[in-house]
C-alpha positions in Angstrom: -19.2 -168.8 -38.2 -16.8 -169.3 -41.1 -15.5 -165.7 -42.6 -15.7 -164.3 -46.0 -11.8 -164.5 -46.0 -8.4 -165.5 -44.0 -8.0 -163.1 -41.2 -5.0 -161.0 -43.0 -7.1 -160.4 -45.8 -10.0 -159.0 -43.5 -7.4 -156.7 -41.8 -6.1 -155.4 -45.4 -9.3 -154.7 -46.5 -9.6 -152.7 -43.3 -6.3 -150.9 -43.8 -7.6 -149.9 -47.7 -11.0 -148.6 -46.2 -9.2 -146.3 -43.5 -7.3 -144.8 -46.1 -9.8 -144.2 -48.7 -12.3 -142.9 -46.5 -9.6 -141.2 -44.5 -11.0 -142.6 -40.8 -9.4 -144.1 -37.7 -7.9 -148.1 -38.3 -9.9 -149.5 -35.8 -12.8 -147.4 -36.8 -11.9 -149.6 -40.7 -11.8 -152.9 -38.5 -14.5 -153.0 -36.6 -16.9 -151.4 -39.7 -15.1 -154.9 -41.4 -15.8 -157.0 -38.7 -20.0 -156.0 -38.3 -19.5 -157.5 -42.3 -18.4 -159.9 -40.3 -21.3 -160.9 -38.2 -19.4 -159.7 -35.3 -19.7 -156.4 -33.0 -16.4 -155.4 -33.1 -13.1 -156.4 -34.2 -12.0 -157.9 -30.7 -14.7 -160.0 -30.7 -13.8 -161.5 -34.1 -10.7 -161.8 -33.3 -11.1 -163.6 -30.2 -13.3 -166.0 -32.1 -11.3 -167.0 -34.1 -9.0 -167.6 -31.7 -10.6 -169.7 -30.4 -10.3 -172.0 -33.5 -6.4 -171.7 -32.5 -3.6 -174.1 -32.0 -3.6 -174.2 -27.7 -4.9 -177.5 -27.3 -2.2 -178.6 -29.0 0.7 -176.5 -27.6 -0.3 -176.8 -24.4 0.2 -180.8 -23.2 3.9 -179.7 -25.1 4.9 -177.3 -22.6 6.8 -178.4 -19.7 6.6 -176.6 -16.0 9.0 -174.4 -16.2 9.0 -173.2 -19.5 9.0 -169.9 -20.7 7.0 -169.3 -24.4 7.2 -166.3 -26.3 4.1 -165.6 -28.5 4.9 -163.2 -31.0 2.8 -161.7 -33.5 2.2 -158.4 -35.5 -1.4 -156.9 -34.7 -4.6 -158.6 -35.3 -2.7 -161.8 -35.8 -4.2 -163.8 -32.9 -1.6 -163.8 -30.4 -3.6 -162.1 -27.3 -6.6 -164.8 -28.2 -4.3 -168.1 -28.4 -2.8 -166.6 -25.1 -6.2 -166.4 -23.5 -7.2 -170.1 -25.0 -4.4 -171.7 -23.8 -5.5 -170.6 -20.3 -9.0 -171.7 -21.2 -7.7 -174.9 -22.4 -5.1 -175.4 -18.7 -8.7 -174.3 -16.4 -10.3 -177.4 -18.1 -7.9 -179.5 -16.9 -7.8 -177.9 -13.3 -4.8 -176.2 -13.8 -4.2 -172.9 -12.4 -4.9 -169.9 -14.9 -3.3 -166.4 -14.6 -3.6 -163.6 -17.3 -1.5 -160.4 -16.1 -2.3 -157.5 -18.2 -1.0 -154.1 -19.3 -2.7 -153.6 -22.3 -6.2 -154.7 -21.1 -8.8 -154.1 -18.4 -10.4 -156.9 -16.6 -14.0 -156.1 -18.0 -12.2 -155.8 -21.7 -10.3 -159.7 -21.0 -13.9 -160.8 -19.7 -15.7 -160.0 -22.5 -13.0 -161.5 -24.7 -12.9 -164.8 -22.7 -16.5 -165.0 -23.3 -16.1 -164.5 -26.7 -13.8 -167.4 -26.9 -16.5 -169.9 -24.7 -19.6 -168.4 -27.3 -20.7 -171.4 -28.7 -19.5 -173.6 -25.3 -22.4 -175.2 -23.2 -20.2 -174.2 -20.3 -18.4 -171.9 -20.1 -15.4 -171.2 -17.8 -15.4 -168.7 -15.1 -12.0 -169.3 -13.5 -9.4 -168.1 -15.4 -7.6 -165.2 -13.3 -7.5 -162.2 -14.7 -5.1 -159.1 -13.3 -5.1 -155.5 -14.8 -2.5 -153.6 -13.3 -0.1 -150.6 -14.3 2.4 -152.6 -11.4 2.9 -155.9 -13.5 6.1 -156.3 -13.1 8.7 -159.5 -12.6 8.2 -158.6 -8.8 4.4 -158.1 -8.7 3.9 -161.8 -11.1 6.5 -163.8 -8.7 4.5 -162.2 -5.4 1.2 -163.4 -7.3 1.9 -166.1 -8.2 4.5 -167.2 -4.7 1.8 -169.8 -3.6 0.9 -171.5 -7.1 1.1 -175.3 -7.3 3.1 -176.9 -9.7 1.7 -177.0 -13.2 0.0 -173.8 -12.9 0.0 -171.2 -16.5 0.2 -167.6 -16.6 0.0 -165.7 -19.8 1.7 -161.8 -19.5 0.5 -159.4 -22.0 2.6 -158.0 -22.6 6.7 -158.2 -23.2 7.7 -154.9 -24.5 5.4 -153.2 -21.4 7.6 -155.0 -18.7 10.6 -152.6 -19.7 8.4 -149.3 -19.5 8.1 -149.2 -15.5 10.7 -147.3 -14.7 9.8 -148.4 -10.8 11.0 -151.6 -12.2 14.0 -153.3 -12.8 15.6 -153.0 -16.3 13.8 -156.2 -18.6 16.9 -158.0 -18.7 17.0 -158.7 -14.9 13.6 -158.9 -14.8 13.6 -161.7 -17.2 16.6 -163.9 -15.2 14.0 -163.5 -12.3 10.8 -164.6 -13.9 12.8 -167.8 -15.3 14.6 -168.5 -12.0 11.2 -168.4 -10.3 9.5 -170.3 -13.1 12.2 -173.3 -12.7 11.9 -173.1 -9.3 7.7 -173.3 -9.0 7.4 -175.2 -12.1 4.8 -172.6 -13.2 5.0 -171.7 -17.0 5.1 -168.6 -18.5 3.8 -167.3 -21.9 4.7 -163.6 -22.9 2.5 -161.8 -25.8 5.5 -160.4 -27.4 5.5 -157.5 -30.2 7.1 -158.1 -34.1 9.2 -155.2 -35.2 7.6 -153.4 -37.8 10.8 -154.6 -40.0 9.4 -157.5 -40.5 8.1 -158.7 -44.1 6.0 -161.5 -44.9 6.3 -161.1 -48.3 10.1 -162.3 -47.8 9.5 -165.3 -44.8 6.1 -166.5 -44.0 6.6 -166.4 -40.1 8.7 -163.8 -37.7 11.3 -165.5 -36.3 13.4 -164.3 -32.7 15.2 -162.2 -34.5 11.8 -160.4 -35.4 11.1 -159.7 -31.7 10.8 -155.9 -30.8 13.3 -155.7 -28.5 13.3 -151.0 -27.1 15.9 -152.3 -24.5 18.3 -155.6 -25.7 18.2 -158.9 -23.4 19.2 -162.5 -23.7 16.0 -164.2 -25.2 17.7 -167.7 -24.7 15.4 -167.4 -21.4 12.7 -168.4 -23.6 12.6 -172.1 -24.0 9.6 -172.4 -26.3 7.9 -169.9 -29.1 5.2 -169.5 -31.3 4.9 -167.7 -34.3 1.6 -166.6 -35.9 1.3 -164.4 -39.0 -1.9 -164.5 -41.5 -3.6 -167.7 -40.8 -0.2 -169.8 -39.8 1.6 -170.7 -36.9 4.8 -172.4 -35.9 5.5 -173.8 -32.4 8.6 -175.3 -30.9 11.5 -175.3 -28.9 14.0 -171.3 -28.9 17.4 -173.6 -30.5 
């Protein structure tokens, strides 16, 4: 289904109709999205998603890497995350999505959305809802995992809110000493500051990354950037 307009313009249209009718934002979203064709905003999202970039970035990525996915809301980041899991089950590669935002009925429905229009769809992508997700709880998941296996965490900024948990910055050094050392890959949804402007770059850049708690992002050997309808993948020089 081909929309009335880019995603960004969609989500402005939304933002004018919560404010003139003075109701909840995703109340203006998913009244947009039934325009749409589509139930609710997620599942618009997520289809379009699945139009998204992951079949390409995913033969880049090399075991062992670390990808950041950053985005502002709405911008795709949570669905390209889920499609490039999608896209790694096809080829028999182990699939992990470890959420904090999500429940597992709430990813399901959103991976289904994703496979609407496939003749099969896939059933075996991992899914993990947990208030635990931590560096510690991902590594003892994933201690057995083969070589070549993906996981995407959703998301960054939610790691450094267990206070159980090691601060983010030592929790980071783990997750890449134990993603060298598996040759499992990583991908972390990762927040945009609300600083940043499209009207003066097109894309966020690292230095865009909401960051509560400061930590060495060199750990991150690959990003992607997605704001209204673009993208930019490559390697964190």
């Amino acid at each position: 289904m081909k929309l009335s307009m880019p995603i960004h313009s969609l989500k402005s249209r939304a933002k004018n109709l919560a404010r003139h009718e003075d109701i909840a934002l995703h109340t203006a979203l998913d009244t947009i999205a039934r325009e749409e064709g589509f139930q609710r905003w997620s599942l618009l999202s997520a289809r379009i998603g699945a139009s998204g970039p992951a079949s390409k970035i995913l033969p880049a990525l090399r075991d062992g890497d670390l990808l950041l996915l950053g985005a502002r809301p709405g911008q795709g980041k949570t669905s390209l995350g889920l499609q490039l899991l999608l896209e790694a089950s096809k080829v028999d590669r182990r699939s992990v999505f470890f959420t904090l935002e999500y429940t597992a009925g709430e990813t399901r429905e959103r991976l289904a959305s994703l496979q609407a229009h496939e003749p099969q769809p896939r059933q075996d992508v991992d899914v993990v809802a947990s208030d635990d997700i931590c560096a510690d709880f991902i590594i003892g998941h994933l201690k057995n995992a083969a070589c070549g296996t993906i996981a995407v965490i959703d998301y960054l900024q939610i790691l450094d809110q267990n206070r159980k948990a090691p601060d983010i910055s030592t929790q980071m050094r783990l997750l890449q000493s134990f993603a060298r050392g598996a040759g499992v890959t990583l991908a972390f949804i990762s927040q945009i500051a609300r600083s940043y402007d499209p009207k003066l770059k097109t894309l966020p850049d690292m230095r865009d990354i909401r960051l509560p708690n400061p930590f060495d992002t060199g750990v991150f050997s690959k990003t992607c950037f997605l704001h209204g309808g673009h993208g930019l993948f490559g390697d964190n020089i």
